[in-house]
N, C-alpha and C positions, 0 to 999 in steps of 0.2 A: 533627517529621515522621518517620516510621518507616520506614527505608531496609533494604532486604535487596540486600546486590550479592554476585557473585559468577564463576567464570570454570568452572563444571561445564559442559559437556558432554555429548550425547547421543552415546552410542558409534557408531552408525553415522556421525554428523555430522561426529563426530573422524576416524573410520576415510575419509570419500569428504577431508577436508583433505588426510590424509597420503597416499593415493593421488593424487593431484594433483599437491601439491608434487612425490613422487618423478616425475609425470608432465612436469613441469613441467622436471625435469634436464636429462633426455632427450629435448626438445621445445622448448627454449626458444625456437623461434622462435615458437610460437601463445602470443602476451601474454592471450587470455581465460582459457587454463586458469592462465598461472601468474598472472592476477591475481587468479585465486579462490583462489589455497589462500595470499595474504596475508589472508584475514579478517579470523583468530583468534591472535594474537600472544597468546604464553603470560603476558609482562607486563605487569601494569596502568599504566594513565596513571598519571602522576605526580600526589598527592594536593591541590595547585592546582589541576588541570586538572578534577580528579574535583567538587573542590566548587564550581566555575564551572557545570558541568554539571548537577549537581544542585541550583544556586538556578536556575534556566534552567527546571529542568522545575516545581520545586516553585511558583513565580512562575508558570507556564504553568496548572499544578494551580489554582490561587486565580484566574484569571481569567476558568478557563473551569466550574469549579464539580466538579471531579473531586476524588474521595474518593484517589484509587490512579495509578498510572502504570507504565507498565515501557518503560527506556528500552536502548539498546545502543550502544556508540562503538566504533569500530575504525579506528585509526590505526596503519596498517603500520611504520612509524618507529620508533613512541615504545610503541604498548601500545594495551587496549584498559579500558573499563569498562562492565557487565552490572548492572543494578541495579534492583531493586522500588523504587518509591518507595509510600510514605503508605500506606493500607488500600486492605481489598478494598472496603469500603461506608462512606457517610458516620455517623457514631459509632462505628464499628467497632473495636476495638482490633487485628484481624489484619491486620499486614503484608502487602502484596503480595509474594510470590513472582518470583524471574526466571521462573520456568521456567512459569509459568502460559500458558495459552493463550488465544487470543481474536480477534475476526473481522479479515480482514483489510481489509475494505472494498474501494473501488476497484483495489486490489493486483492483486486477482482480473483485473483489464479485461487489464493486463499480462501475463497467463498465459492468458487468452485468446488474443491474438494471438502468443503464440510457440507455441501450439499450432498457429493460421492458418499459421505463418510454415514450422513444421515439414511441416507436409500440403501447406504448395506444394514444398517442397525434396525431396519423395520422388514429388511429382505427383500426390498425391493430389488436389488442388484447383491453381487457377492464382487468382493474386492480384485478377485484375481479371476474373472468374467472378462470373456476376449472382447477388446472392441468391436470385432466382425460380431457378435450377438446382435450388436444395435447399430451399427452402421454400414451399410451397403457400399460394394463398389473397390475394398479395399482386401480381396482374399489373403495377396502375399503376407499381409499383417496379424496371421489369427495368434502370433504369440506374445502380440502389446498384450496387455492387462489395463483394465480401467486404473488398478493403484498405480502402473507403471505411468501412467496419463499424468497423473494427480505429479507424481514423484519428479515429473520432465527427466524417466531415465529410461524412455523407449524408442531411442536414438532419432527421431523426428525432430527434423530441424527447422526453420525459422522463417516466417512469410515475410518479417518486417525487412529482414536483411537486403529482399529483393525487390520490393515494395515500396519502400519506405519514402524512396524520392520521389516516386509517384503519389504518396499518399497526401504528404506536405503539399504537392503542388494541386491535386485536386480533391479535397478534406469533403467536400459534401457526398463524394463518390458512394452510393450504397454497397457492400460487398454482401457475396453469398458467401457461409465460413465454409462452405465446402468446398468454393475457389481457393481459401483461403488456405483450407486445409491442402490441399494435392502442392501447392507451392512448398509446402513444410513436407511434404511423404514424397518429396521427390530429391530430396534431401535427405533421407535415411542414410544414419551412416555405418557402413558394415564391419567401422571396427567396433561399435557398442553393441554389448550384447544387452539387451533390454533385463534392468532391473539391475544392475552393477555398476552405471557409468552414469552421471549425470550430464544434460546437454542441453542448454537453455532452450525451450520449446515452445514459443505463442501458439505456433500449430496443435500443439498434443493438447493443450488446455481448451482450446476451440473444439479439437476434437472429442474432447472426451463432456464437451459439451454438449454437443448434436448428441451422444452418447445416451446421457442421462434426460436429454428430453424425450428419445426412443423411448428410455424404459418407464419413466415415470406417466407418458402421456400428457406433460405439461412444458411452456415454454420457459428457458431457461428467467424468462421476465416472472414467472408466477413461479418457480421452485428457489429463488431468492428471495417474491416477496411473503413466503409461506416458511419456509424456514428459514432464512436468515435475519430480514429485514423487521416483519411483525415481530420474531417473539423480542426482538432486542430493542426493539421502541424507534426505529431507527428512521425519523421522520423524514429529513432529510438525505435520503441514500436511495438510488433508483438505479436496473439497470434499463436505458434508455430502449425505444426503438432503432429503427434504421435511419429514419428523418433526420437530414442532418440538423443540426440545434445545437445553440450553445450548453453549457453543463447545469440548468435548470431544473429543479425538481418543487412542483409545482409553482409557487410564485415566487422562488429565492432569486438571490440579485447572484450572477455568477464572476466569478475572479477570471479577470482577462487572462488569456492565455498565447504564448508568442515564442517563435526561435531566430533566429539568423539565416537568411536565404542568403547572404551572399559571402564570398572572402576576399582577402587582397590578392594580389598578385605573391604575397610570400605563402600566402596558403591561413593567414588568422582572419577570425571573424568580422566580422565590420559592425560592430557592436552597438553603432547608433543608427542601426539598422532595422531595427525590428520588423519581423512578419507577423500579424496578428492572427491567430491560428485558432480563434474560441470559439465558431461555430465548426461545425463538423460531424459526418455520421459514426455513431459509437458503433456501428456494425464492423468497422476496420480492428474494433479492439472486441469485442462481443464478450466470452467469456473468461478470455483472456487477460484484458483491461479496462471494461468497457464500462465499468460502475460509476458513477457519480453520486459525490458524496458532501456532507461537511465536515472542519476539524473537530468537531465533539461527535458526532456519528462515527468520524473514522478510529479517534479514541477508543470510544463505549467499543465498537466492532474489535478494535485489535486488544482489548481487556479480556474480550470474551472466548477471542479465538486462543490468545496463552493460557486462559483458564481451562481452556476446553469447558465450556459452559454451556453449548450448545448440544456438542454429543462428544462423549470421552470415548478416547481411542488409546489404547496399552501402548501399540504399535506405531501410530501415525509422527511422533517427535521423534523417535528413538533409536533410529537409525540412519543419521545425517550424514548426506556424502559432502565433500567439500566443492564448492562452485567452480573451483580451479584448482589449477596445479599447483599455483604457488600460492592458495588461500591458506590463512592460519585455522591450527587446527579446531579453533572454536568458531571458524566460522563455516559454520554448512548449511545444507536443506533435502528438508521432505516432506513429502506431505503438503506440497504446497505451501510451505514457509521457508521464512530462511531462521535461522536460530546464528545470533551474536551474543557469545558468551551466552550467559542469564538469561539473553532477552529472546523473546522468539514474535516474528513480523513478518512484514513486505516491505517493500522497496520498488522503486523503478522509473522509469519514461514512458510516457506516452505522449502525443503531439500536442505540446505546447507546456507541460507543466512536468515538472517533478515530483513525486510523493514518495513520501518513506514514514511508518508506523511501527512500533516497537515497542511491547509489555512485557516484564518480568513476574512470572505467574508467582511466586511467590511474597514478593514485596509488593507490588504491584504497581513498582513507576512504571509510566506510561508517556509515550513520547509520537509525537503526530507532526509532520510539516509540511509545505508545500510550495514550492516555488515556481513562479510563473515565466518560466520559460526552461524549453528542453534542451539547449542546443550543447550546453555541456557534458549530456550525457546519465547516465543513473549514479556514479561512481561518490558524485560529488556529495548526491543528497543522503545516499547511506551513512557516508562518511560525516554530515554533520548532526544527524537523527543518534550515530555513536557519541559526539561532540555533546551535543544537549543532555543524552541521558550521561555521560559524566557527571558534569557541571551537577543536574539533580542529583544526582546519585550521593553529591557531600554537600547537602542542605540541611544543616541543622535543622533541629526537632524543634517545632512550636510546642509553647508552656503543655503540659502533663500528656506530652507525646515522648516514646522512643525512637528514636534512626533506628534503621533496620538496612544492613550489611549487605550491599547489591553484589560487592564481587566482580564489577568487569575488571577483562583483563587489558584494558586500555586506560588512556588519559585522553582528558579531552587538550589538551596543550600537540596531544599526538595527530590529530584529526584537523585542528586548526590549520598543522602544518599544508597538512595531505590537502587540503582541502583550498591552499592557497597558491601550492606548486601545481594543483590541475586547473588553475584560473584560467579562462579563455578571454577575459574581458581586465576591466583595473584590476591589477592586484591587490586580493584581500591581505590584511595585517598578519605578519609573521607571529 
């Protein structure tokens, strides 16, 4: 399987680290800044740890039917590893690239709401402000809340659900989110009461997008790249137009992108099959998922969003409902995250790739991956974003470093399993 790793850097990326740290001297009482500039430890994990890591993705790669991967570890302690894994396309002989780019999926829901979060801290908006303030057309709704938006607990349910095979079969389709949005508000469901109940929502996140560009007078393109993407150096990270286009931000080379259009006759996928899915209008995912990014931008982003580094909120972590009924009780979300154990991130699908990123704001491993094909679903890639941050989590200390005590309450041997019983393609190793 054909690995490319590596520890380059994007100069502005490097340059907002080391502005940091030096910030971090002279400040050490604010733990969000100086736990963003541990990302990028200039030492690589030690060569055990690197090939634990990489049968983990490559086992991930065979189960869920991906030709490529690009994965990134960062362990403040011990070092980090940056690595292409497999091709860009199934037969392919070209290696994947670190430095490629590619969508971030649900990532995006998270940069949504610390943009909400920043428009209430300057008063531009107030948290519990009815969506009817800024969006027309939708009266029955005036007791959503923009947080309830942010929280996906304002019973609006899901465009992708009804959508979705349309969308695969014509990807360059421009959508209007406020198409997007009535297919989700027509879906309301009357046994949630808004603000109690969580309900997976692409809709609400679109919504409460058009939301915040009412209030602020700017396009959600310019209120990510003004607060989120500038202050965090974040070269590489766009949310795109409507145009459809592969995941490009300015002249990066992007990571092919691909799922399974067809099955057998027993109902399994037909796995040497692939549809190549990499151009496509990000308007289908807009605020919802529609960012593109790379794996050190997505890194540096989900460092900053467990740190709360952008704008600290008392409230926005601290009352997690659980994603389901039979979720463990550490794993929940709000606030447009999800929080596993320790770690607090995203996760998810969107057409043709998988992403999942996760930082523990205190220690500050940090964990980024991305597999290039959807067809298994989001289950898989959380499951092995747990699996990675294990594995780092018991990586001995390089010379006059301490380990520092992550605390999940899994094994990665636990995730391996999980992760090769939802195999839809070869089975990954028990």
């Amino acid at each position: 399987m054909p690995i490319r790793t590596g520890v380059r850097r994007v100069a502005a990326v490097a340059a907002v680290v080391v502005a940091l740290t030096l910030g971090a001297a002279g400040c050490s009482g604010d733990p969000a800044v100086a736990g963003l500039a541990t990302l990028a430890p200039d030492q690589k994990l030690p060569t055990d740890t690197q090939k634990q890591l990489e049968s983990a993705v490559t086992d991930a790669m065979a189960a869920t039917g991906a030709s490529g991967a690009i994965v990134g570890v960062w362990v403040p302690w011990s070092g980090s590893w940056v690595a292409g894994v497999g091709t860009v396309a199934p037969g392919s002989k070209t290696p994947v690239d670190d430095d490629m780019t590619f969508r971030a999926g649900p990532v995006t829901r998270a940069m949504t709401c610390d943009a909400l979060y920043e428009l209430a801290a300057d008063g531009t908006v107030q948290l519990d402000d009815s969506v009817t303030d800024y969006v027309g057309g939708i009266p029955k709704y005036t007791d959503i809340t923009l947080e309830q938006l942010c929280d996906s607990t304002s019973g609006i349910g899901s465009y992708n659900r009804i959508l979705g095979a349309q969308s695969l079969t014509n990807p360059a389709r421009e959508w209007d989110p406020r198409e997007l949005v009535g297919y989700g508000v027509g879906q309301v469901s009357g046994d949630i009461e808004p603000g109690n109940t969580f309900r997976d929502s692409d809709a609400g996140y679109l919504l409460l997008g058009l939301a915040l560009e009412r209030a602020s007078g700017k396009s959600a393109q310019q209120l990510f790249d003004k607060r989120i993407f500038d202050p965090l150096g974040l070269e590489h990270t766009a949310l795109p137009g409507d145009q459809s286009a592969a995941p490009v931000v300015d002249s990066s080379t992007p990571l092919r992108g691909f799922y399974f259009a067809s099955k057998t006759k027993s109902g399994a996928y037909q796995c040497d099959k692939a549809t190549e899915i990499t151009e496509q209008s990000a308007s289908y995912g807009f605020t919802d998922s529609g960012v593109v990014t790379d794996i050190r931008d997505l890194a540096t982003y989900t460092r900053a969003l467990a740190s709360q580094a952008l704008v600290k909120s008392k409230t926005r972590f601290t009352e997690g409902l659980p994603l389901s009924s039979g979720s463990p009780s550490w794993f929940t979300t709000s606030g447009g995250v999800v929080e596993a154990g320790p770690l607090i991130g995203q996760y998810g699908s969107t057409r043709g790739y998988l992403t999942s990123a996760f930082s523990d704001p205190t220690s500050g491993l940090t964990v980024a991956v991305v597999l290039n094909n959807s067809a298994a679903g989001r289950g898989v890639v959380v499951d092995l974003a747990r699996e990675l941050a294990a594995i780092a989590a018991q990586t001995p200390a390089a010379d006059g470093e301490q380990a520092v005590a992550v605390g999940l309450p899994w094994t990665a041997e636990q995730y391996h399993t999980t992760i090769a019983d939802a195999a839809i393609c070869t089975t990954a190793k028990k």
